[in-house]
N, C-alpha and C positions, 0 to 999 in steps of 0.2 A: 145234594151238594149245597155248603154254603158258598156267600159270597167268596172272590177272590182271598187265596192265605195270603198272597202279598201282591204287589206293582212294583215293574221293574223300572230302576232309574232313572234307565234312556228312556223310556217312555213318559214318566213327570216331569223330564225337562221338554220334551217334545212336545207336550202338550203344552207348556208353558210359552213354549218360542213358536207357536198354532203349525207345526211340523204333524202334527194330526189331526184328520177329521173323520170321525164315526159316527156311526145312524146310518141314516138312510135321508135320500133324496139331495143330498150334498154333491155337489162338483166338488172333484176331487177327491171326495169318500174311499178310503183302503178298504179293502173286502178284509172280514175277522175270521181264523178260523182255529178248530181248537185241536192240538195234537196230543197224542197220550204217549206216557212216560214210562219206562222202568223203574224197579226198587233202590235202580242203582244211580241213579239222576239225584244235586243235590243243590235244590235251588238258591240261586246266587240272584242278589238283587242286583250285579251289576253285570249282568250278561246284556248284552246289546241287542243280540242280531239269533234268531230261529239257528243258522248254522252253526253256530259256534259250539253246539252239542246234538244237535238231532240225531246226525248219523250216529252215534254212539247209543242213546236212550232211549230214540221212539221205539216201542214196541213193533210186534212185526205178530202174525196170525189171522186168521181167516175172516173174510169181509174186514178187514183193515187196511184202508187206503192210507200209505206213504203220505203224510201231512196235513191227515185230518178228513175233517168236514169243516163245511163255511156253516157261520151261524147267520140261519137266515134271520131276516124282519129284525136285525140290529135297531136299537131307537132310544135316544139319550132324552130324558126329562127331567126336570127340575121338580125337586122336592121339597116345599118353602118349611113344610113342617118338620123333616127330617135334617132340616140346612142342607142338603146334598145334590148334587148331580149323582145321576145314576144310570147306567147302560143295560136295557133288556135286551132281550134276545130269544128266541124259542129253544127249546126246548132241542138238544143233539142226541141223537139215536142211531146206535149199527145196529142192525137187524141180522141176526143168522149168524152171531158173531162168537167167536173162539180164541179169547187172546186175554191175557192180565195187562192189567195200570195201576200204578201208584200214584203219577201224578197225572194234570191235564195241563198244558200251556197254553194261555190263548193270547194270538199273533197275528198282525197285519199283514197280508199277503202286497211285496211290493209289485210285484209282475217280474221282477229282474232275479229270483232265485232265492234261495235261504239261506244266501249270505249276505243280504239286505231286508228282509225280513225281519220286521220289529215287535219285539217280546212287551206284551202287552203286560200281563200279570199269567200266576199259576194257582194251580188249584193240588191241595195235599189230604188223598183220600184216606191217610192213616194208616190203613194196613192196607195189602193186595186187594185189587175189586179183580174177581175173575168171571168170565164168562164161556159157559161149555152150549157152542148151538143154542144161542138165544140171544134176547136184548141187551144189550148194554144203553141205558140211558144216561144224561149228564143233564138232570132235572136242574134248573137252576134254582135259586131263593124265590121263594112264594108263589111260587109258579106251577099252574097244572099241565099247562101247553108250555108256558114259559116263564121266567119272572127274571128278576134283578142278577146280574152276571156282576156287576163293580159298578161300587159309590165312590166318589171322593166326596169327601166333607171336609 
């Protein structure tokens, strides 16, 4: 998986008005987690909110929890050579898993439901990733456990 195909809106302005903190060890830190998509989802940079589409798109099939996985060891650093900020993440894995995705979303879990739930950025695999009884990983950039999930520059 490359980095993020886009960042949604409400989240560059949210971050801009400090409406977001991620990483880790932060008061106040939103938990990240990443949901996968059907072929029929069609990403709009100005969707707000996880609910505004999930019930329609998330996939559904075996060892597939309703809303994802949290990506653990979230941790933003500064990249003086690249200009960027940048957010890792390890590495998100179903195991024993039976289900197609097209796309992935990854989304702030507010605690109050998925129609407060903030659309981070998405991820567009190109064509179908399927999986019959087995892994599905969502390796991130340069990463063997884990690497770069999204820069801003």
């Amino acid at each position: 998986v490359k980095m993020a195909d886009g960042i949604y809106n409400k989240f560059k302005s949210g971050i801009l008005n400090g409406s977001y903190i991620l990483g880790t060890g932060a008061t106040g830190r939103i938990p990240i987690y990443v949901a996968l998509l059907n072929n029929s989802y069609s990403p709009n940079p100005d969707s707000d909110y996880l609910g505004q589409f999930i019930g329609t798109y998330q996939i559904a099939g075996t060892n597939y929890v309703a809303g994802g996985l949290a990506v653990s060891s979230p941790n933003i650093a500064e990249d003086d050579i690249g200009d960027q900020g940048v957010l890792y993440g390890t590495n998100i894995v179903w195991d024993n898993g039976t289900f197609t995705a097209r796309y992935a979303v990854l989304y702030g879990s507010s605690g109050a439901g998925v129609g407060s739930d903030p659309l981070i950025c998405w991820f567009d695999f190109t064509t179908d990733k399927a999986v019959t009884a087995g892994t599905f990983t969502m390796k991130w950039n340069n990463g063997a456990a884990g690497g770069a999930i999204l820069s801003c520059t």
